[in-house]
C-alpha positions in Angstrom: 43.3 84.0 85.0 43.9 87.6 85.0 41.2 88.9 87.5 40.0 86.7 90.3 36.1 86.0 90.2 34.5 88.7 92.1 37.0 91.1 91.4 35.1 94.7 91.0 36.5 95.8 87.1 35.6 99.6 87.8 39.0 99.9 89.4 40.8 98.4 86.6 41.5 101.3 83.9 40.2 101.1 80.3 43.3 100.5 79.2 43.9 97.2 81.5 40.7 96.2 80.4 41.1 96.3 76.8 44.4 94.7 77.4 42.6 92.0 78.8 40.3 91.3 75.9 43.2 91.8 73.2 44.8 88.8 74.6 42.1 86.7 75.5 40.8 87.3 71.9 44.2 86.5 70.5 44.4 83.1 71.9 43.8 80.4 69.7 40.7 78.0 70.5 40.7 74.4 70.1 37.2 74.7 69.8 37.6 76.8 66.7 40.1 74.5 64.9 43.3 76.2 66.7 42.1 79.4 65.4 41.7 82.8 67.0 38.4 84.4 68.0 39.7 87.9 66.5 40.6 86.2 63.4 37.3 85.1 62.9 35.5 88.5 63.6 37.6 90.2 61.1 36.9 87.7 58.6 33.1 88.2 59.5 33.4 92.0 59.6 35.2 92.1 56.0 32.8 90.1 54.2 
């Protein structure tokens, strides 16, 4: 979705990158009762 498969990452910047993660981790998952994936790490790296 935001990079075609293949695509070589080393000429995206860091900055795109993390970008990238931030909103793939901010999406909520069906698969994780229509929560989201950062939601859950947080709650995993508080306890």
């Amino acid at each position: 979705q935001y990079f075609p498969k293949g695509t070589d990452l080393s000429i995206h910047s860091a900055t795109d990158l993390d970008w990238v993660a931030q909103e793939l981790n901010d999406r909520p998952r069906k698969r994780l009762e229509f929560r989201k994936p950062i939601e859950l790490i947080e709650g995993l790296l508080l306890q």
